[in-house]
N, C-alpha and C positions, 0 to 999 in steps of 0.2 A: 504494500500500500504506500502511495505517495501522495503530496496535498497536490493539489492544482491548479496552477497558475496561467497568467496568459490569454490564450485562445483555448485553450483545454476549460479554463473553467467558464469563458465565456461560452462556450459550446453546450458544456454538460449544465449551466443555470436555465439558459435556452429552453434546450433539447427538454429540461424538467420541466419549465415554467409552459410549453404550450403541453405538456402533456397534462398537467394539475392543475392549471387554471383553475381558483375555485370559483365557487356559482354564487357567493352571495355577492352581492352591494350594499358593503360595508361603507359606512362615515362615523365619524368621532366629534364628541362636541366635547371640549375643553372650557368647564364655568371656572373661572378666577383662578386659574390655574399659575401660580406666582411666577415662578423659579424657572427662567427663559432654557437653563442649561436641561429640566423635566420636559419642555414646550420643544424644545430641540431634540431631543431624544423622542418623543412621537411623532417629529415629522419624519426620523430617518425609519421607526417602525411601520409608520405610514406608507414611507412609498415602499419600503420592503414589502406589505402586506396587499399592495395595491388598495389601498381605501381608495374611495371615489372623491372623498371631500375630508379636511378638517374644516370645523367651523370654532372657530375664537372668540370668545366670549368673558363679557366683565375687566377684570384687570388683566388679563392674561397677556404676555409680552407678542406682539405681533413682529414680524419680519419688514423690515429692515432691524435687526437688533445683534451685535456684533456677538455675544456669548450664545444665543439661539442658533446663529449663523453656525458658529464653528462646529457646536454640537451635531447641529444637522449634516454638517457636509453641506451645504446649499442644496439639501433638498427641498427646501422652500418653494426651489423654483422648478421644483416636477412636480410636487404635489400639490392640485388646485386647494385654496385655504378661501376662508373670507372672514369678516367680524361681523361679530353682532353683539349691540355693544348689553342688551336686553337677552339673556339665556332662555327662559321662558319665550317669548316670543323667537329663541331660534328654532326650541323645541314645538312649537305652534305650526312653523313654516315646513320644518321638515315633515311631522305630520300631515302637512297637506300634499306632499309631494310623496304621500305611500311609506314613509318609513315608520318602523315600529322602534319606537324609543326604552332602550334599556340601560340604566344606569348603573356603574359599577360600585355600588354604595352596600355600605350595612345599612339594613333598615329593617323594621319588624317583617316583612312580607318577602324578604328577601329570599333567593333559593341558592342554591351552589352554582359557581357558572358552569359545570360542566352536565349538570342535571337540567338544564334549561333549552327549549327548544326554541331556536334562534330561525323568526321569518324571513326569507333571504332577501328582503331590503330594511335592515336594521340600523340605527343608528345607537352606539356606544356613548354614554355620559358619564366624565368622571370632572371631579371636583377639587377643590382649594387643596394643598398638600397637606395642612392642618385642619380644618373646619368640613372636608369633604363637598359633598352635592348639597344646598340649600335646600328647605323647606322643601317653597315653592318649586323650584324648578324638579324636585323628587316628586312632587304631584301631579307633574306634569309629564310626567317620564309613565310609560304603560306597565314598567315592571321594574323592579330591581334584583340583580343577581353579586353575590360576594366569595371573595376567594376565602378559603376553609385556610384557617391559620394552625400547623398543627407545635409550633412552638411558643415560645412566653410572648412576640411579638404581637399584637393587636392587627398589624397592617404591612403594606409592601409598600415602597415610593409608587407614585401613583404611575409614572411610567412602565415601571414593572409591572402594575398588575393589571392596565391595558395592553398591554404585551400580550400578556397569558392568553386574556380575553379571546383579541382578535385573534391571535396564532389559532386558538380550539376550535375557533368556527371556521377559518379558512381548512386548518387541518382535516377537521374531523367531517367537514360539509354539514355540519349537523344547522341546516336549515330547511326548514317547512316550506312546503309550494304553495 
């Protein structure tokens, strides 16, 4: 076994990438999301995972922002983003536009993310790195799902545990028709 570099691994990302296309259309809404270097680190998850959209919302550091930049790799600029500066009402918009809003929150209603049947035009909601998803904009979200913490910690940096998220539905396809 040897790693691969080059055109070897441009080949074999290819060669896997038309074979596994997954089938959902996935977006991320990021509420007050602080820390530009977490907010750069989901847009390079982002275009690895092909989301369709990030949408930015409350304080969260938009691009042009020189520590988001680097984190990203400028992936900024492959992966379509917008703001809105009102989270709720992003969630209002994207519900119009077919997507099923699920937030990556603890909440009392919440299920496991990997017990969760995900509609294939879903949209992911995670929130502040201290304070998580808002009230409001958790009422406004159709479900909540949370990662099972099996050691003392309470929680994952939020990038991490949209990572997990989106990786399980693109992996597993585990989306409803």
């Amino acid at each position: 076994m040897k790693p691969l570099i080059g055109t070897d691994l441009k080949r074999f990302l290819r060669d896997y990438k038309r074979e596994h296309r997954p089938t959902s259309d996935l977006v991320a809404l990021l509420q007050s999301v602080e820390y530009p270097a977490n907010v750069g680190s989901i847009f390079r998850v982002a275009d690895g995972a092909g989301l369709t959209e990030l949408v930015l919302t409350g304080i969260t550091p938009t691009p042009p922002n020189p520590t988001l930049e680097k984190v990203a790799r400028y992936k900024s600029l492959r992966v379509p983003w917008r703001y809105e500066a009102e989270p709720v009402t992003a969630v209002q918009q994207l519900k119009s536009r077919g997507y099923h809003v699920v937030a990556v929150e603890l909440a009392d209603t919440a299920v496991p993310y990997h017990e969760y049947n995900y509609p294939a035009k879903t949209c992911l909601v995670v929130g502040h790195e201290d304070h998580g998803v808002t009230k409001a904009t958790l009422a406004a979200c159709d479900a909540a799902v949370f990662l099972p913490m099996y050691g003392k910690g309470l929680s994952l940096n939020v990038h991490v545990a949209l990572s997990v998220v989106i990786y399980h539905i693109c992996i597993s396809n585990k989306c409803k028709e």
